[in-house]
N, C-alpha and C positions, 0 to 999 in steps of 0.2 A: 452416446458412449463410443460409438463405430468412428465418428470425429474426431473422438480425443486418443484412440487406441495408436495413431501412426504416429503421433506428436510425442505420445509417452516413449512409444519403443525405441523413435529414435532418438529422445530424450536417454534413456539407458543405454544404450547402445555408446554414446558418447562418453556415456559417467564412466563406462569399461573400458572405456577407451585411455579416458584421461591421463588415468594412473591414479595414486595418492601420494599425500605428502608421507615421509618418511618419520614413522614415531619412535622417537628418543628411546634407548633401554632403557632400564633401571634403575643403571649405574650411572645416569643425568637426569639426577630427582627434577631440578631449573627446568630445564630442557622439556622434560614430559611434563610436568603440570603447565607449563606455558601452553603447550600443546595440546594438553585437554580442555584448558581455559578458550583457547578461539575455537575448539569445535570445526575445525578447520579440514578434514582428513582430505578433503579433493581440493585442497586450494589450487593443484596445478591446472588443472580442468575451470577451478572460479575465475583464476587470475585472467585466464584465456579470455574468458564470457564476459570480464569484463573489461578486458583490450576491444571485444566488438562493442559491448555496450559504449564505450568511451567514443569510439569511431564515428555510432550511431547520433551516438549524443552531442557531438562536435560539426557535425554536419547538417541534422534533421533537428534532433529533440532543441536544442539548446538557440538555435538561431528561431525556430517557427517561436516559439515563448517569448523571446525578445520582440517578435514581429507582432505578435498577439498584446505584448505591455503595452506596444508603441502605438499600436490602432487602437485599442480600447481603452477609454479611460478608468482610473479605481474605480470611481465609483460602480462601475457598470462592470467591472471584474469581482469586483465584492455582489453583486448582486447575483450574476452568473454563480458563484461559489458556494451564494445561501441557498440557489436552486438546485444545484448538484446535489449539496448535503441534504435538503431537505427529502430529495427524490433517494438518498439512501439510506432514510429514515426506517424504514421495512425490515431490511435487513439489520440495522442496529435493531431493533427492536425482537426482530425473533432472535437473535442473543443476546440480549437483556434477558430476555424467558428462560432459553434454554441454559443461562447460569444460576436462574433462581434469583436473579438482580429486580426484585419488584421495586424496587423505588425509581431504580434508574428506568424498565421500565416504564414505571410510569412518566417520567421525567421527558423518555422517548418520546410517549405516544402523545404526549398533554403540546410539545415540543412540535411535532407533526402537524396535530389539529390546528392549534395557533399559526405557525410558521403559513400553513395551504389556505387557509380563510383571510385571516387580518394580513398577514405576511406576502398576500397575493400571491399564490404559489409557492410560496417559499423568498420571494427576490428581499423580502426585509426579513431579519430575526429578530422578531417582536418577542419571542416568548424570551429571549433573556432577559427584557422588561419586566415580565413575570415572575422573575426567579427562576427561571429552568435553561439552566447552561447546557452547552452541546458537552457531548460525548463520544467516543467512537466505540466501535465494538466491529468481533467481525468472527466467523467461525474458528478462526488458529486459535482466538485466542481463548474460547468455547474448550477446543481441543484441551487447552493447555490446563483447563480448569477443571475439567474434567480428570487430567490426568497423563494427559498423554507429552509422550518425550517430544520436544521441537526435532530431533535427529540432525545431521551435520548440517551444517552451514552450506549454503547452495548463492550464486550471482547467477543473475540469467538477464539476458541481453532485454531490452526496455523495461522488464519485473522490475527488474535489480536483486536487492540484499532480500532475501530468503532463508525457507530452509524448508523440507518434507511436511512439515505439521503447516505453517502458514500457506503454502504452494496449496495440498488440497482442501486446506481451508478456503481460500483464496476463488480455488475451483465453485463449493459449495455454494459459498455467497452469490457467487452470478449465478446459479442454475435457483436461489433463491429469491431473488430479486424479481418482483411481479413485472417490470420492467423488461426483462430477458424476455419472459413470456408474453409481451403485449407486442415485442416487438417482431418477435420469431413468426408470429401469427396475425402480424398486420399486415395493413398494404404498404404499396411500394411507398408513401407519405411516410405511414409508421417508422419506417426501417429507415426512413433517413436521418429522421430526427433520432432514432436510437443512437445511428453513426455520429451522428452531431454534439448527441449527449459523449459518447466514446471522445469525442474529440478534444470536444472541451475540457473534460476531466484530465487527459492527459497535459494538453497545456494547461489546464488550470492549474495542477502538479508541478508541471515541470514550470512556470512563472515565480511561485514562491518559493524556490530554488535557486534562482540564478546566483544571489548572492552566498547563501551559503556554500555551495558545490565550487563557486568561482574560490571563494576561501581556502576551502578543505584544497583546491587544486595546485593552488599559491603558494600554502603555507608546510602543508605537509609532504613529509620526505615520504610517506608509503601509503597514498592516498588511498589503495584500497584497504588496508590495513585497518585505515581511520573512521573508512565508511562501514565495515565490518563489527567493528565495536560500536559503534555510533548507532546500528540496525540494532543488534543484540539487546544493548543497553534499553532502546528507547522500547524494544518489543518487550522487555521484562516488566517498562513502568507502564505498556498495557495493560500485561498481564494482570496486574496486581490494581489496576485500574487508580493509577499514579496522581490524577487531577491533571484539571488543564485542558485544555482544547484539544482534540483530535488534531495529533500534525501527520504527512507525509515522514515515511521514513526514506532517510538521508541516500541521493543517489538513486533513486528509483521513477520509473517513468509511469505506466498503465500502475502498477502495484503502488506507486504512490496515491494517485490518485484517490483509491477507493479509502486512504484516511485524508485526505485533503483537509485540511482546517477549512472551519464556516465562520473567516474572518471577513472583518469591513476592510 
């Protein structure tokens, strides 16, 4: 917690800094429900975070992914993908629990066993075979089901598209993940291979991205506008647990990651 305390303050620090966006009177009904709809109230502060995120992403995130397509082939990027997912098995699974989702659940755990025995670790997803499709889950969205408000819309440089409720959700999940703990408390071996895992997931993330983002960059007049709604949107058809493969949400680097699709 002593770790996290100089990151949040000066995380606040900055949000005070920022300013907010200016909300519409009264007497611009358009104007303020627009503005209640993006949930936006520090966009001068997002837009900022993600002038650096964009920076970052232009120079690091966006060229190492390319570099990472070009040496590895699918096949062996699909397999890498099914080992990530599978190693964030744990964590979906204690929020399957903690929603009262006992099918999914089960769905998790049967998904797990298969995937680490026949699946060799995970590198094949055999249990789709099975009948047992992936799924994502992650503490926000635990939050969200529980009850709790997402709070304004937040961009944070490699995260990306956020907001209060997924950020310490986001938090949780690592300090949940048996992994965090095997790694914090191994040897110098352990902790490489942790950073290894770290690595790949982030490229793993940011690789099945290139075309879309390269898109949204192209085509849209107010890209971050697009990646804003595009977050919102896709985190509500979490919420409500929508179908479909766990994807990356749009524009995001390490935070994508932890939904990364377990595609071939």
């Amino acid at each position: 917690m002593r770790s996290l305390r100089r990151p949040l303050l000066v995380l606040a620090g900055f949000l005070a800094l920022a300013g907010c966006a200016t909300r519409p009177p009264a007497s611009e009904p358009e104007a303020l429900a627009e503005y209640e709809q993006t949930n936006d109230p520090l966009e001068p502060f997002n837009r900022t975070m993600y002038a650096v995120h964009d920076g970052i992403d232009t120079v690091l995130l966006r060229p190492a992914a390319q570099v990472y397509r070009f040496i590895i082939p699918q096949p062996v990027r699909g397999g890498i993908r099914n080992v990530l997912a599978n190693l964030r098995s744990p964590v979906i699974l204690l929020n399957d629990g903690l929603q009262g989702e006992t099918q999914r659940f089960g769905t998790t755990l049967g998904r797990f066993l298969l995937n680490t025995t026949l699946g060799v670790g995970g590198i094949f997803d055999v249990a789709k075979d099975f009948g047992l499709p992936a799924h994502g889950e992650d503490f926000g969205q635990t939050l969200a089901v529980w009850g709790v408000g997402e709070g304004p819309y937040l961009f944070l440089p490699v995260l990306g598209p956020s907001n209060p409720r997924d950020l310490a959700g986001f938090g949780v999940d690592i300090a949940a993940n048996p992994t965090t703990w095997v790694i914090a408390n191994g040897n110098d071996t352990v902790q490489t291979l942790g950073y290894v895992q770290t690595g790949l997931t982030v490229l793993d993330a940011r690789e099945g991205l290139i075309e879309t983002l390269d898109s949204v960059k192209e085509t849209s007049l107010d890209p971050y506008a697009t990646l804003r709604s595009a977050y919102r949107q896709r985190r509500q058809n979490d919420i409500r647990n929508g179908g479909g493969q766990p994807s990356p949400a749009l524009g995001t680097g390490l935070g994508a990651g932890v939904q990364a699709p377990a595609r071939n």
